[in-house]
C-alpha positions in Angstrom: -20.7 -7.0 8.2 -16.7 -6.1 7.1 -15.8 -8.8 4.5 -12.7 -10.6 5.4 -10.9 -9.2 2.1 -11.6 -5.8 3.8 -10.8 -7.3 7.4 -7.2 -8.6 6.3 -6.5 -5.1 4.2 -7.2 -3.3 8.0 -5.7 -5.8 9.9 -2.0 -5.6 7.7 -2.5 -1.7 7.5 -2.8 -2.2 11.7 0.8 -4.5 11.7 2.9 -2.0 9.1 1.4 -4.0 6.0 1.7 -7.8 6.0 0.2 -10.8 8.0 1.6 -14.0 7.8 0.1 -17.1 5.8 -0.7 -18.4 9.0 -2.4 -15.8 10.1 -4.2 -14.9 6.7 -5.5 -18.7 6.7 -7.4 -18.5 10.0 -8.8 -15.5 8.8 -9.9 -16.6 5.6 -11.2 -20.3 7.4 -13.3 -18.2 9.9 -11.1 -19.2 12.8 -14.0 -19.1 15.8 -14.6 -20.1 19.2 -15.1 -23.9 20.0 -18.9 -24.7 19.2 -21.0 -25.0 22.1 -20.4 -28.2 23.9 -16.8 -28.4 23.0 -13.7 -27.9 25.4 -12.2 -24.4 24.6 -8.9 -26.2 26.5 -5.5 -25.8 25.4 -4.8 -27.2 21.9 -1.3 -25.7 21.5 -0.2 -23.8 24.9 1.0 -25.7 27.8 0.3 -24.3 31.2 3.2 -22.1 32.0 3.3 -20.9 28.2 -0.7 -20.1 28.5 0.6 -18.0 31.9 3.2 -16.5 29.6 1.0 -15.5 26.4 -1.5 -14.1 28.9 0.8 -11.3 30.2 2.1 -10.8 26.4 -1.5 -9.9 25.5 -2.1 -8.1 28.1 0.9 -5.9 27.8 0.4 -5.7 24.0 -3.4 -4.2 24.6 -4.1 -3.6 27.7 -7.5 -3.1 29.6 -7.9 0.6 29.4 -11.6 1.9 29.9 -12.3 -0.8 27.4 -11.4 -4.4 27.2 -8.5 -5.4 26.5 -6.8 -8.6 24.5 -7.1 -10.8 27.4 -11.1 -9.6 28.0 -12.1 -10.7 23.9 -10.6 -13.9 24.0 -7.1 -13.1 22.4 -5.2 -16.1 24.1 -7.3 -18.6 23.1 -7.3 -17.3 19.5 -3.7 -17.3 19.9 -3.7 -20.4 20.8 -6.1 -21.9 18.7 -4.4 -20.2 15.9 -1.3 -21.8 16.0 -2.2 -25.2 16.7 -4.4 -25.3 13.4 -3.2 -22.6 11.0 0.6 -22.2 11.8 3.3 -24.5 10.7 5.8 -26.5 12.2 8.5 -24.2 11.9 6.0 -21.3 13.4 4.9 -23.3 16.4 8.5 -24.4 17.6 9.8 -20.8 16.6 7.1 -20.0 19.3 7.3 -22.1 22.0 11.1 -21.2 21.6 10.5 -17.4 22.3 8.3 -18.3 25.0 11.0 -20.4 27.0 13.0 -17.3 25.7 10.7 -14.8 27.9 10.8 -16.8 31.2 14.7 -17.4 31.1 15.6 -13.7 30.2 12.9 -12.7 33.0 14.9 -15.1 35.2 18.4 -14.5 34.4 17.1 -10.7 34.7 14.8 -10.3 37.6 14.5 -13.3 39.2 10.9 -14.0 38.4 8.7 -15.8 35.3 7.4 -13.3 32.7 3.9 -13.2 34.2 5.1 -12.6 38.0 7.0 -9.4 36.8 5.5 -5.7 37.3 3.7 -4.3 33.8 7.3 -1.9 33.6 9.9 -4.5 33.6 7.6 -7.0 31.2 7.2 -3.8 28.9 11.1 -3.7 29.3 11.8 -7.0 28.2 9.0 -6.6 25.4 10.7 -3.3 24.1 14.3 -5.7 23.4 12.0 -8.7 21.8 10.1 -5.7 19.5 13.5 -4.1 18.2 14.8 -7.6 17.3 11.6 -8.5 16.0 11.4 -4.9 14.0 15.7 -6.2 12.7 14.8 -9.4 11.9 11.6 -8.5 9.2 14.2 -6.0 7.7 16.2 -9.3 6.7 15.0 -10.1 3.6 14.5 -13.9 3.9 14.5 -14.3 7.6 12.1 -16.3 9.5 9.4 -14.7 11.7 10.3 -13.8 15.0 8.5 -15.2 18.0 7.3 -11.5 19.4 6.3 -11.0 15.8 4.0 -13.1 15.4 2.5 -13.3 19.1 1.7 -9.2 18.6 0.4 -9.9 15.2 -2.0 -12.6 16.3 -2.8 -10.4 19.3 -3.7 -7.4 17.4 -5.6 -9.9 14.6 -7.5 -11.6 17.6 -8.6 -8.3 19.1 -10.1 -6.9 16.3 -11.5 -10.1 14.7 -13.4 -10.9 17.8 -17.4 -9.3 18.6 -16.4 -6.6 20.5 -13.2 -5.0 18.6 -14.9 -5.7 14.9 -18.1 -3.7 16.3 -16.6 -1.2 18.7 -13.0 -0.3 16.6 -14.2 -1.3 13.0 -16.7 0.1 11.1 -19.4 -2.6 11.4 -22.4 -2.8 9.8 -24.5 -6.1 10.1 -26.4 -5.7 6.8 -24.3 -4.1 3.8 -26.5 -2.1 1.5 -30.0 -1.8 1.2 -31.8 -5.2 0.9 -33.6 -5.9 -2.5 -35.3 -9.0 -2.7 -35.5 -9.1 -6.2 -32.8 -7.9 -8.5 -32.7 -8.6 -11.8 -29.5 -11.3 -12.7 -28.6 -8.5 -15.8 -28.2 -6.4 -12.9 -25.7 -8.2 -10.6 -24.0 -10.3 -13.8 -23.8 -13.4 -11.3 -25.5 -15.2 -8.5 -24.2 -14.6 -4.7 -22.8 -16.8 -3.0 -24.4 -15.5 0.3 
């Protein structure tokens, strides 16, 4: 099994080198599905956001011949994500970019975000990227909306069953097991 040291490493190598604390706290927590029994509903995303965030995803890592973001579970992540890990300021920076994306989709095309064809959402993704991209070059500046929807897309995708064990190198049981090693040995006690 990847540690999550290790995971967080790849992940910020994946995003150009940094994750935010948001995103490094849900890592570090073990940010998981609801338990069994328990509503996986909305916490954060309202409906039309949720319809939004969905064709984000699904642009950002598509379904190829394997699944994509939407397939592992990457909006609820998303969504689950900001409503327990994220701040204030990161959560209405958020659901500002997303009223953002349907109004320029409007003003533009004359349709919400998810009703428009995978080109003209990739379109309107490329101009959120570069000002994303300008905006981290800003020493000081606050995240940008796109920035931190790709980086918890990419995070959710390859925290979740099948990206950790089909992308990452994966293995359940690190090492040999030894039942019995001497304490001199090790110099501590695991916590695990």
């Amino acid at each position: 099994m990847i540690d999550r040291r290790d995971l967080i490493r790849r992940a910020a190598l994946i995003l150009g080198g940094s994750l935010s604390a948001g995103a490094i706290a849900g890592v570090l927590s073990g940010c998981a599905s609801a338990p069994e029994g328990q509503s996986s509903a909305s916490q954060y995303l309202v409906a039309d956001e949720s319809l939004s965030v969905t064709a984000l995803c699904d642009r950002i890592l598509p379904r190829t011949d394997t699944p994509g973001a939407v397939d592992v579970g990457v909006v609820s992540f998303l969504d689950r994500m900001m409503a327990e890990f994220y701040g204030d300021t990161e959560r209405s920076t958020v659901r500002a970019g997303l009223t953002r994306v349907n109004e320029e989709a409007l003003s533009q095309h004359g349709q919400r975000f998810h009703r428009l064809p995978p080109a003209k959402q990739i379109a309107l993704m490329t101009t959120f990227d570069e000002e994303a991209t300008a905006q981290n070059r800003t020493p000081g500046a606050p995240l940008h909306f796109f920035r931190i929807i790709k980086e918890l897309t990419i995070l959710g995708f390859f925290t979740s069953e099948y990206g950790a064990s089909q992308f990452l190198r994966y293995d359940p049981i690190p090492g040999p097991y030894r039942a019995d090693v001497p304490y001199s040995e090790v110099g501590r006690a695991f916590a695990t």
